[in-house]
C-alpha positions in Angstrom: 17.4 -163.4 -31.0 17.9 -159.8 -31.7 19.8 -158.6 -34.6 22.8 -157.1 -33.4 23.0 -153.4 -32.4 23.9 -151.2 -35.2 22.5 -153.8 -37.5 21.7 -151.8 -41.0 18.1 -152.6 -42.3 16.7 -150.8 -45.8 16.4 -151.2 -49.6 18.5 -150.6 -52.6 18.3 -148.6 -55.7 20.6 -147.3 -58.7 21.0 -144.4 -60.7 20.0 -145.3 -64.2 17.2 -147.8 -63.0 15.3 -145.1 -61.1 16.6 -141.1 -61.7 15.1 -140.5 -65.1 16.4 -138.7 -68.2 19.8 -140.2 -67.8 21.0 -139.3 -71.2 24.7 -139.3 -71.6 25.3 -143.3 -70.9 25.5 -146.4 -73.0 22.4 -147.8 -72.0 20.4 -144.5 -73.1 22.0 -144.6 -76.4 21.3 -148.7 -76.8 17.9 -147.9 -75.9 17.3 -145.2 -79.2 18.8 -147.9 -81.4 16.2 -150.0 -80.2 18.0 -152.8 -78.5 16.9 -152.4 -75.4 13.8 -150.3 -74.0 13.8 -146.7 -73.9 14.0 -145.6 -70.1 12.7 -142.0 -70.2 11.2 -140.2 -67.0 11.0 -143.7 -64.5 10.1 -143.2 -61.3 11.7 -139.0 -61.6 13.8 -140.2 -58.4 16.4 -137.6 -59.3 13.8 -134.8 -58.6 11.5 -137.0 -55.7 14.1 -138.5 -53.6 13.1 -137.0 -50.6 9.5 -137.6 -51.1 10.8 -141.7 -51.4 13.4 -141.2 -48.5 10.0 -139.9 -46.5 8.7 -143.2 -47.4 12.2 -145.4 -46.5 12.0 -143.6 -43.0 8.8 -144.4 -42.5 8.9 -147.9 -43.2 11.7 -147.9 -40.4 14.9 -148.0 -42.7 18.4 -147.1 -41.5 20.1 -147.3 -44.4 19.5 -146.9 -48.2 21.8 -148.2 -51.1 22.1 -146.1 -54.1 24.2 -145.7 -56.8 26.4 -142.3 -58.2 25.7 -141.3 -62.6 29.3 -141.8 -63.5 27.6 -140.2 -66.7 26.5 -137.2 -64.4 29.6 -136.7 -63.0 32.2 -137.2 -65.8 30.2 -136.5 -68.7 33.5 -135.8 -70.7 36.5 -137.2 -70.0 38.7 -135.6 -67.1 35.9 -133.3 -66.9 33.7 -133.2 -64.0 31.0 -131.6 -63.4 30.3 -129.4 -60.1 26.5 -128.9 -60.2 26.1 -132.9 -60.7 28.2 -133.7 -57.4 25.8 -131.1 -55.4 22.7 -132.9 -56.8 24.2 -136.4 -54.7 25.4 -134.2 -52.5 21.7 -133.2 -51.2 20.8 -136.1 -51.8 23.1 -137.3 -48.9 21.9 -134.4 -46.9 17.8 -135.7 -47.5 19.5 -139.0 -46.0 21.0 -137.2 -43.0 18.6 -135.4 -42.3 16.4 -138.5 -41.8 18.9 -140.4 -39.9 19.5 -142.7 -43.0 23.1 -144.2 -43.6 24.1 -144.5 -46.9 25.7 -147.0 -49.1 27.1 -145.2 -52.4 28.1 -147.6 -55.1 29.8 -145.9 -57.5 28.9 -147.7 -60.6 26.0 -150.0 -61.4 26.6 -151.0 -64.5 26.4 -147.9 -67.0 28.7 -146.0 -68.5 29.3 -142.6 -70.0 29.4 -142.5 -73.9 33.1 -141.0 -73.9 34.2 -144.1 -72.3 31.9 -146.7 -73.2 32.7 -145.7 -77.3 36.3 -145.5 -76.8 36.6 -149.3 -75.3 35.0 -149.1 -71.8 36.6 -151.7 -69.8 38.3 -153.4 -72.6 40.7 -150.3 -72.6 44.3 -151.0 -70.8 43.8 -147.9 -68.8 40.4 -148.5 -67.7 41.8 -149.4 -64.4 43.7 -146.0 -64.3 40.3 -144.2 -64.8 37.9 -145.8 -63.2 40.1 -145.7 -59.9 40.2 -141.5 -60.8 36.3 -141.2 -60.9 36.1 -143.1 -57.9 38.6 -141.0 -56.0 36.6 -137.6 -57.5 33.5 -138.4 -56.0 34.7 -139.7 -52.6 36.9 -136.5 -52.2 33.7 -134.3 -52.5 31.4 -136.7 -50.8 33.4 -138.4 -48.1 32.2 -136.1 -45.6 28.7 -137.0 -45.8 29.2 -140.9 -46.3 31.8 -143.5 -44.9 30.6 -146.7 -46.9 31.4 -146.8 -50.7 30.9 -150.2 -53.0 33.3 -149.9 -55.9 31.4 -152.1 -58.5 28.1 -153.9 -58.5 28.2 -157.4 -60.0 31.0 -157.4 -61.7 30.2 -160.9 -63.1 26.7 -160.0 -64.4 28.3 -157.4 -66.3 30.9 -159.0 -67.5 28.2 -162.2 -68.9 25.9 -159.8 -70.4 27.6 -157.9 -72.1 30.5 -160.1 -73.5 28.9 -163.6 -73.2 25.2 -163.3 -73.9 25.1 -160.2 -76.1 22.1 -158.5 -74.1 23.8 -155.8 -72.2 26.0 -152.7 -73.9 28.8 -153.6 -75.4 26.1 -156.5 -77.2 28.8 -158.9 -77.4 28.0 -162.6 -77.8 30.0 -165.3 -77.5 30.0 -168.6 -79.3 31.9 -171.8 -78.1 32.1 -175.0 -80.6 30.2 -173.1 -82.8 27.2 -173.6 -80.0 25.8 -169.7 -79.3 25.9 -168.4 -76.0 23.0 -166.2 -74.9 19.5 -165.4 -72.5 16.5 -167.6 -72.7 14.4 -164.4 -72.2 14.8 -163.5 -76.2 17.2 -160.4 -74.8 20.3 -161.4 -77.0 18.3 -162.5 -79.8 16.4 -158.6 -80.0 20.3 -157.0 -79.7 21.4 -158.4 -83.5 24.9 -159.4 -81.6 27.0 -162.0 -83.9 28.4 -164.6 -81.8 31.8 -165.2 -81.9 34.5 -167.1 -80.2 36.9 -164.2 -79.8 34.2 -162.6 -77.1 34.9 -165.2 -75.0 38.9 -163.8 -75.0 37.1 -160.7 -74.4 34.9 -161.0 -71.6 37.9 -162.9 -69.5 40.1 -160.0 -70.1 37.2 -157.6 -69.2 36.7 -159.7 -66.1 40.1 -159.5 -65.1 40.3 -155.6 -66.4 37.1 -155.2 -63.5 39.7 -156.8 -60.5 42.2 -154.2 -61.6 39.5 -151.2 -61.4 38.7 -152.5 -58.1 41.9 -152.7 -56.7 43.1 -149.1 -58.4 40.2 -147.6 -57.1 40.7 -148.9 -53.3 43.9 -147.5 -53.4 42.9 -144.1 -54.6 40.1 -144.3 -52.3 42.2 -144.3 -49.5 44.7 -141.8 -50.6 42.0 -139.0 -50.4 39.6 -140.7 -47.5 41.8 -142.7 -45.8 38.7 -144.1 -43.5 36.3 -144.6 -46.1 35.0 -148.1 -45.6 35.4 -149.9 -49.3 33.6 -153.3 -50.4 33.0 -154.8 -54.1 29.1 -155.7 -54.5 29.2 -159.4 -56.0 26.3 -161.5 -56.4 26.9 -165.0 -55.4 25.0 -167.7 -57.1 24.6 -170.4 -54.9 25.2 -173.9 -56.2 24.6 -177.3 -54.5 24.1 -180.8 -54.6 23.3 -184.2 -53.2 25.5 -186.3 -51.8 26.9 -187.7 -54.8 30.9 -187.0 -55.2 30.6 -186.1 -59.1 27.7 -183.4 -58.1 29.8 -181.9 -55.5 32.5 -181.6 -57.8 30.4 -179.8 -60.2 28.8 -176.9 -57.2 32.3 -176.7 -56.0 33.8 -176.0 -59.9 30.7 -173.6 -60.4 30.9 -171.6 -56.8 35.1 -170.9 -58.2 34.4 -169.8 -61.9 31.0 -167.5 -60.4 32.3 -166.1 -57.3 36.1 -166.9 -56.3 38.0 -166.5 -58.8 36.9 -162.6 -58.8 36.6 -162.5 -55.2 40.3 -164.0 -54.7 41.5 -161.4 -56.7 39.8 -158.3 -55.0 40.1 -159.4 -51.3 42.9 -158.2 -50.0 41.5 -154.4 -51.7 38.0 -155.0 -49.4 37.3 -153.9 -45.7 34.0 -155.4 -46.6 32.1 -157.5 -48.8 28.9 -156.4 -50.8 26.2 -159.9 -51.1 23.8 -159.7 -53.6 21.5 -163.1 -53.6 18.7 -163.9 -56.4 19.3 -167.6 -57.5 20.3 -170.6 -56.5 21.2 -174.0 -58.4 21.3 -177.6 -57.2 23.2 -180.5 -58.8 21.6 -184.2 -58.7 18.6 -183.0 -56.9 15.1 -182.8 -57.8 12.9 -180.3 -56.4 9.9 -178.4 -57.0 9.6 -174.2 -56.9 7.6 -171.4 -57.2 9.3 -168.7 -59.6 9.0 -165.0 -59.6 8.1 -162.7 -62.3 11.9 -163.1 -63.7 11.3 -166.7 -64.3 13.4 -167.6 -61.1 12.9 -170.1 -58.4 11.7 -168.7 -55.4 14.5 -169.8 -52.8 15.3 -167.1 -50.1 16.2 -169.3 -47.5 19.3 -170.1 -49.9 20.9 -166.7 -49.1 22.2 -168.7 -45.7 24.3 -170.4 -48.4 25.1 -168.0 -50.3 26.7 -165.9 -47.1 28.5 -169.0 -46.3 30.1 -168.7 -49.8 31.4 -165.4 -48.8 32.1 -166.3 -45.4 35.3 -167.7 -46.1 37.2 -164.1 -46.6 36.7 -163.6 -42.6 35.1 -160.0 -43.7 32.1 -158.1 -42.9 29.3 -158.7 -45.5 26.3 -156.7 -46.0 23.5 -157.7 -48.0 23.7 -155.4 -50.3 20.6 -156.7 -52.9 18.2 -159.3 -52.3 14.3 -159.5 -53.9 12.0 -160.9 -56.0 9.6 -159.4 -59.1 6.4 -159.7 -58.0 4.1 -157.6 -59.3 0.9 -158.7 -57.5 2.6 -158.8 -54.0 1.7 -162.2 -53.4 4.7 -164.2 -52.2 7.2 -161.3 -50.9 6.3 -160.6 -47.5 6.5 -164.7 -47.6 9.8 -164.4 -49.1 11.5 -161.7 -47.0 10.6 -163.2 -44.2 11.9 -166.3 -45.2 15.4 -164.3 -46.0 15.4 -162.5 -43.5 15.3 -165.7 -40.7 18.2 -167.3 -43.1 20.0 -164.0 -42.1 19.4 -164.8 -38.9 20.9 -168.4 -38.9 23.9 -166.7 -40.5 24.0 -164.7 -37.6 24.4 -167.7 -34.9 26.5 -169.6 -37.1 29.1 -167.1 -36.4 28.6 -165.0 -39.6 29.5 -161.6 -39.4 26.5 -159.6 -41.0 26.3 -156.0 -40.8 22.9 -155.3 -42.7 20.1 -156.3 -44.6 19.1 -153.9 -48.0 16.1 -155.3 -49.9 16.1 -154.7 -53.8 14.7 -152.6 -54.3 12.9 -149.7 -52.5 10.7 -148.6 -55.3 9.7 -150.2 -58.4 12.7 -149.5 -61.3 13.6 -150.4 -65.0 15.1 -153.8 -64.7 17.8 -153.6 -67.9 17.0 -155.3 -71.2 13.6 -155.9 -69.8 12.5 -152.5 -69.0 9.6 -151.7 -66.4 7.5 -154.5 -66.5 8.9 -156.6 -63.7 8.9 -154.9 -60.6 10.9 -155.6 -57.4 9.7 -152.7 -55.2 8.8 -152.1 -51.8 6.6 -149.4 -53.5 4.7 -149.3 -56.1 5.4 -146.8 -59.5 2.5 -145.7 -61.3 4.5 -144.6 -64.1 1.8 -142.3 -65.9 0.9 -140.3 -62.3 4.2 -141.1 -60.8 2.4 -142.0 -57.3 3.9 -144.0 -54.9 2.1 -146.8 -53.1 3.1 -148.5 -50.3 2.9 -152.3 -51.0 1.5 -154.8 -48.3 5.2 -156.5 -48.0 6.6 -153.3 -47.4 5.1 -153.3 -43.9 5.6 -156.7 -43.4 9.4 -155.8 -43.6 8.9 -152.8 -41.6 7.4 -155.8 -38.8 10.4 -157.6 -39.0 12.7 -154.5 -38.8 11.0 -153.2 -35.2 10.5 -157.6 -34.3 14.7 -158.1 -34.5 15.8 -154.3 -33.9 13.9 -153.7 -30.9 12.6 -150.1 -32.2 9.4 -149.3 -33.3 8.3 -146.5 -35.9 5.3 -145.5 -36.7 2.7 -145.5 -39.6 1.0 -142.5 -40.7 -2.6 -142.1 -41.4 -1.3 -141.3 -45.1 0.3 -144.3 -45.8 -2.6 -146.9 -44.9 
């Protein structure tokens, strides 16, 4: 079975985790206090896109997922800043001119350091000024890009930041006096005091997030009134035997991770944004591989995890989906393996529009800097060459196997 026609295939990446130099965020200023790595130059994306876009096209890509600097563009509030939105602006135009469709999300996760120190999303008006931003950048963009994802992950950011105490703000929560935090030793580097009250914190930030979404749809469509809008949220897929207490507990899990949000933001979506890294069963026993991250290697599992979403009778594009593997052993295995689960989603009636790997080229993965690395492409970050990973092609095999349209490889790239 062919894919169908139309069918977006690509990778992902995002501003702070790739551009370099990003200066005026949260995340850069967490990183010179020493609670999370230092970022610095990356992968200099923000100066070699095209050279990586040259790359995407020729591993037979028709579509790339990238996110806008909110720090670029308002760097102080109500202030926004021309040269920055003709920067994404060629940027669109590199994609263009390659025949690449774009995917904008318009924040992944960092924030500038007017709004972050003056509440971030805690603030009442948050809502009020995220939806603003949003509006900004679609009114000078909209002519180069139709498809726009509000917010990635909203629940990731939301647990980091107010439940664990990894991520900027470094809040961590603390229930029956029990604290609340990452196995990876993230929360325990950040100094955060765990307390109770962030748990009050992190639900009203949550529900703060709902509100930005639905405030920014809105003032989406008031100045691109055919912009296609989704909210990116990463499903974690939970299941069980057959036993009626372990369903309980995969059904009570799949509402607190994914539905409550989603139930909130639906009716504000003309699509739906899946982003799929980890799955959980409940009375089952099993045994996995695991990634670089420390997680089980299940990509089959996205099939559940797009039956989770398909509920909400919407569109859904996989927005993220990938694995650390920094040897490249098991993730032409495991793309393949995802990509035939997309497949089954397909003839089960699902509608799915693409497929976007995370992530095109090796990035800084948050509180864990650049050591694990999800690319299609290697970074070496001292020369800043690109390598073209063995996987890579393998995806590029499966793109031309279910699209039907065959690209080819350079004498460069072998």
């Amino acid at each position: 079975m062919k894919f169908p026609k139309g069918f977006y295939w690509g990778a992902a990446t995002a501003s702070y985790q790739v551009e370099g130099f990003n200066e005026n965020c949260d995340w850069a200023k967490a990183g010179k206090e020493g609670k999370v790595p230092l970022a610095g130059r990356l992968a200099d994306h923000y100066h070699r896109y095209e050279e990586d876009f040259d790359i995407a096209k020729e591993l037979g890509h028709n579509a790339h997922r990238f996110s806008i600097e909110w720090g670029r563009i308002e760097p102080q509030e109500g202030v926004f800043d021309e040269q920055e939105i003709e920067h994404y602006r060629q940027v669109l135009k590199a994609l263009k001119k390659r025949k690449i469709t774009p995917f904008i999300t318009l924040w992944h996760f960092t924030l500038p350091l007017w709004f972050s120190e003056s509440g971030g999303f805690e603030r009442k008006d948050a809502p009020v000024l995220f939806a603003r931003y949003c509006a900004f950048v679609v009114r000078e963009l909209g002519d180069l890009c139709d498809h726009y994802a509000t917010i990635n992950e909203p629940n990731v950011y939301a647990t980091h930041g107010y439940l664990y105490g990894a991520w900027p703000p470094f809040k961590r929560a603390s229930i029956f006096g029990k604290k609340i935090g990452k196995e990876d030793g993230t929360s325990e580097r950040t100094g955060a005091k765990a307390s109770f009250r962030h748990v009050w914190q992190y639900l009203r930030v949550s529900d703060n997030l709902a509100r930005a979404h639905n405030a920014a749809y809105d003032a989406i469509k008031e100045v691109r009134p055919g912009a296609q809008v989704s909210v990116v949220k990463h499903v974690h897929y939970f299941y069980s035997n057959w036993n009626p207490v372990n369903k309980l507990k995969a059904k009570l899990a799949t509402y607190f991770q994914t539905y409550r949000f989603m139930n909130r933001v639906i009716e504000h979506s003309d699509s739906i944004g899946l982003n799929f890294y980890r799955s959980t069963p409940f009375g089952i026993r099993e045994e996995y591989t695991y990634t670089d991250m420390g997680w089980k290697v299940t990509p089959g599992h996205i099939l559940g995890a797009l039956r989770v979403l398909a509920r909400y009778k919407k569109p859904i594009f996989v927005a993220e989906a990938g694995l650390a593997d920094k040897e490249d052993v098991i993730r032409a295995d495991y793309i393949t393996k995802q990509v035939n689960a997309v497949q089954k989603a397909l003839e089960d009636g699902i509608d799915v529009r693409g497929h976007i790997y995370w992530s095109l080229i090796d990035n800084y993965e948050w509180a864990l800097g650049t050591q694990k690395q999800f690319g299609l492409v290697h970074i070496d970050y001292k020369t800043l060459k690109r390598t073209i990973r063995d996987s890579a092609w393998k995806y590029k095999e499966l793109i031309e196997k279910y699209s039907g349209v065959e690209t080819r490889r350079t004498k460069k790239s072998k």
